[in-house]
N, C-alpha and C positions, 0 to 999 in steps of 0.2 A: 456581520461586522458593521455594514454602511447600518443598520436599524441600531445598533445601539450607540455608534455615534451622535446619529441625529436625534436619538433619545437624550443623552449628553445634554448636546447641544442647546433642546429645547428646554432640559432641567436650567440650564445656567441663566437662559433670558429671563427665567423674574427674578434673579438675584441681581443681575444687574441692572434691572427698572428699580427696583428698591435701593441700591446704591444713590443709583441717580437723582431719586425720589429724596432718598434722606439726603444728600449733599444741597442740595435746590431747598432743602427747609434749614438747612444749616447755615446759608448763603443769603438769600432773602428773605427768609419768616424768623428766625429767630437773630439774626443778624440782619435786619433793613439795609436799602439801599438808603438809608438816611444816615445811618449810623456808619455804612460803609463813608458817606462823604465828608465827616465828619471826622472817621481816624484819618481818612486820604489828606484832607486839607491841616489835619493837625493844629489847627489854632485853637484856643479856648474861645474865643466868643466867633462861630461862623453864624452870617447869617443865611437868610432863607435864602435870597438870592443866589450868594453861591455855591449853596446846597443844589438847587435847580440846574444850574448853569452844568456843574459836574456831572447828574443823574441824566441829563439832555444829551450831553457829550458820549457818555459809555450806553446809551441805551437803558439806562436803569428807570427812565421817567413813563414810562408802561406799567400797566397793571399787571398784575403778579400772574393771576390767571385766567382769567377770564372780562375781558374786554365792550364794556356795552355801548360804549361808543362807536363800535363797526359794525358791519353788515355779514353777514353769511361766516364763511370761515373765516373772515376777518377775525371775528369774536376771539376765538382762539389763539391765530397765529399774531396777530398782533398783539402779543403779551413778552412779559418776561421769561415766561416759564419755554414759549417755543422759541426764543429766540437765545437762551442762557443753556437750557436743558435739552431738549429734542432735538433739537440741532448736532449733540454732542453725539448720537447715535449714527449722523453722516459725517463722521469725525470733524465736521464743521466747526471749529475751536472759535474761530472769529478772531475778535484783535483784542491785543492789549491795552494797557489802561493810555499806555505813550504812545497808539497807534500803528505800532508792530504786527503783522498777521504773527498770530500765533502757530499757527502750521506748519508752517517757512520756520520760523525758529524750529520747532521739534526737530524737522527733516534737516537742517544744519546741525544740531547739536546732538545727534544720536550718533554720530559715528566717532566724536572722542568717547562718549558713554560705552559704546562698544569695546574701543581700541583697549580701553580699562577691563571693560568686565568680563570679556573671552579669554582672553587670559587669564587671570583670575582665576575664573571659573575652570576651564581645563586642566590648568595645572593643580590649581586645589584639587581637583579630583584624582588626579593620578597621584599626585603627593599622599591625600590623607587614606584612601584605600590601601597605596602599600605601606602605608605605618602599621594602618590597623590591622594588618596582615602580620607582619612584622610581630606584632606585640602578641598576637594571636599564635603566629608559628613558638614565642618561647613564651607560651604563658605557663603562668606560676613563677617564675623565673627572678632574677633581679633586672632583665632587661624590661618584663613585662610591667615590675612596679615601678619600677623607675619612669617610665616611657608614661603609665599612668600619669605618675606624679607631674612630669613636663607636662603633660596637657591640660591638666589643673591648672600650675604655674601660667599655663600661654591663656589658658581661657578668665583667668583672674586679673590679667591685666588690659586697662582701656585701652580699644584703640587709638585714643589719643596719643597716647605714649608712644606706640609703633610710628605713631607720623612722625613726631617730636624729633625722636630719637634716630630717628634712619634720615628728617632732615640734617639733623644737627652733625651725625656720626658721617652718612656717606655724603653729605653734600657739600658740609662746612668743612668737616677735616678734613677726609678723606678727597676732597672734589672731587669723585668718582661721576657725579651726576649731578644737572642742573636741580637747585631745590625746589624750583617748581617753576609753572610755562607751561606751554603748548605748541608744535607747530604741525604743518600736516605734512604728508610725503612722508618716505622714509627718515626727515629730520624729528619726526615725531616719538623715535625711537627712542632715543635718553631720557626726551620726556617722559616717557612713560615705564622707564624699569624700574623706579622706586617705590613709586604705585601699586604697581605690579605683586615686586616682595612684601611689601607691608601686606597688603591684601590677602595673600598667599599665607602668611606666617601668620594673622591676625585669625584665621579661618582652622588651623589646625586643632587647635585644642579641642574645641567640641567638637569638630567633625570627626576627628580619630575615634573619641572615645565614643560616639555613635555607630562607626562601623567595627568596633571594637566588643562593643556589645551585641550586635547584629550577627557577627560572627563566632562569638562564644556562644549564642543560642542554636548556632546551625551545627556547631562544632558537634556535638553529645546525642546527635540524632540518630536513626538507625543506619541511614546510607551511606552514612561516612562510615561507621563499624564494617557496613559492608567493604565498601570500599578499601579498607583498611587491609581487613582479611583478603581481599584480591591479590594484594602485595604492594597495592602502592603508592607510592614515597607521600609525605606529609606534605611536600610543597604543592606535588598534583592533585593531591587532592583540596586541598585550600583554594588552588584558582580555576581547576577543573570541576569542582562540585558545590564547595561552600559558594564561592563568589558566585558560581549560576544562580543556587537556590537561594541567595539573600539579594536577589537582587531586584522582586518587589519592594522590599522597601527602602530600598537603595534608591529607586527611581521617585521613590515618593518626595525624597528629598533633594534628587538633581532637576526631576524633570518640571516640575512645580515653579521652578526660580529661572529657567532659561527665559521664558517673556520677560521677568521683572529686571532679566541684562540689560534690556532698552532703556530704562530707568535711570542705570547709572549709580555711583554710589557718595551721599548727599558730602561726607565730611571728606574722602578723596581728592571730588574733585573742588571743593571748595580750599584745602587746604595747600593743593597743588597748582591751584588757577587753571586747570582745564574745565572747558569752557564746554561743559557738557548737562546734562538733562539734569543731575542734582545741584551745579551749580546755579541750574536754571531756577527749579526749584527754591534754592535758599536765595536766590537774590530777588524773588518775585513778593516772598514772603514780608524780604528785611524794608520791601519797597512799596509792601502793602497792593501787590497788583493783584488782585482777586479771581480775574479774568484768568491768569495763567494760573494759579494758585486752584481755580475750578475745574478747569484744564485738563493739569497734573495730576488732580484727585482719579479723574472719570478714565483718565486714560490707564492710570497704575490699576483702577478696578479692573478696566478690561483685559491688561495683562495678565493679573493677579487669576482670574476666571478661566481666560486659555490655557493657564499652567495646568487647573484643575484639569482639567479637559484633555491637556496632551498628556499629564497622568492616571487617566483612565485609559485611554487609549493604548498608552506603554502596557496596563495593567493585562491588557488580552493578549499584547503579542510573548509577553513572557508566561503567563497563566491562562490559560482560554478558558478556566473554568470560571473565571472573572466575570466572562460576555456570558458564559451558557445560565449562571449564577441570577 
């Protein structure tokens, strides 16, 4: 188990140098810091000067990679590349374009990103497994196409519309809940149950009808026959056999996305004002700050990779033929 971990492990380091690699050509070679100073200052005629002046201020007035103005590993570390990119590997983010450490922001704005997306997350999974169960227990049925149909219906329509309409509905009529805000302590609570539902309701249609199919595939297999002929009931068997054996790829698709909860979710919290990692995100973007915008990218990679990683992992403790494989 520890050898094919660190098998894992060592698989995913050059996916993430090549991330790294392609975002740093994305960032300074095909995008210059020339060109960066030039949207940042936004006027039609800048000149050289205060092209300079801004590339001096953010560290961008270094050579890209390789340095022959220094001496020994100067050459190197005094470049753009160690001090924008290799740095990003001791999650050393550095600071923002308005002289913010970027770090300090992440570690303050991860825990409304949280407060959002564990919820969410948990509850979509309890919700959408027992639908698809549900639709599963009377398929064929008019429960079963109808229930289809609904998750057509929920998967057809934009998220936008869930925000819209659950501000407009619970917050303006109904004043059940503030329409959007932040606060922390348990006053953070209102703030965040409309979040919450939208999130949850906007996440069923295709997830149902993924564990809905997941589980018609298990349904017709021999073990269930067996089990059937045992004597027992439809329901234990649905969550004593199918739900065991579907539940490689079940994990493929919860366990993959728990890193990327730190993330946050970009139109949420932008359209609710909590003041978390995707608001982070969009407000870096609208403000042209690069530095978090580079940031953001390296970190969601590294996310994005542990997921892999904690779904191989999941992959042996439910299948060991996975590891011996």
């Amino acid at each position: 188990m520890f050898a094919y971990i660190i098998r894992r492990i060592l698989y995913s380091l050059p996916i993430l140098i090549g991330v790294n690699l392609m975002t740093f050509s994305l960032f300074f070679i095909v995008n210059s810091p020339d060109d960066m100073a030039r949207m940042h200052l936004g006027q039609k005629r800048v000149t050289e000067g205060a092209i300079e002046k801004w590339k001096q201020a953010r560290g961008y007035d270094k050579p890209l990679i390789y340095n022959e103005a220094e001496s020994g590993v100067g050459k190197v570390t005094n470049t753009i590349f160690y001090d924008k990119s290799v740095r990003l590997f001791a999650f050393d983010f550095g600071y923002a374009d308005d002289g913010r450490p970027i770090g300090e922001d992440i570690l303050q704005r991860m825990w409304p990103s949280l407060a959002i997306a564990i919820p969410i997350f948990l509850v979509g999974i309890l919700v959408n497994i027992c639908f698809a169960l549900l639709l599963v227990f009377f398929r064929s049925t008019y429960i079963d196409v109808w229930g289809v149909v609904f998750s057509v219906v929920l998967m057809s329509i934009s998220t936008l519309f869930y925000i819209i309409g659950g501000q407009y509905l619970l917050g303006k009529l109904m004043q059940l809940v503030p329409i959007s805000g932040y606060d922390t302590g348990f006053s953070a609570f209102k703030f965040l149950v409309l979040p919450v539902i939208i999130g949850v309701i906007g996440g069923i249609g295709s997830s149902t009808r993924w564990y809905r199919t997941i589980f018609l595939e298990e349904i017709g297999k021999d073990y269930v026959r067996t089990a059937r002929a045992k004597g027992l009931s439809e329901i234990r068997v649905l969550f004593r056999h199918i739900l065991k054996n579907a539940m490689i790829p079940i994990l493929t698709g919860i366990v993959v996305i728990i890193p990327l909860l730190f993330m946050g979710s970009l139109l949420l919290e932008s359209f609710f004002g909590v003041p978390g990692l995707g608001s982070y995100t969009i407000d870096a973007i609208q403000s042209q700050d690069f530095a978090i915008v580079r940031s953001m990218v390296f970190l969601g990679s590294v996310l994005y990779i542990a997921g892999l990683l904690l779904t191989d992992i999941s992959y042996t403790m439910v299948d060991p033929r996975v590891r011996l494989g």
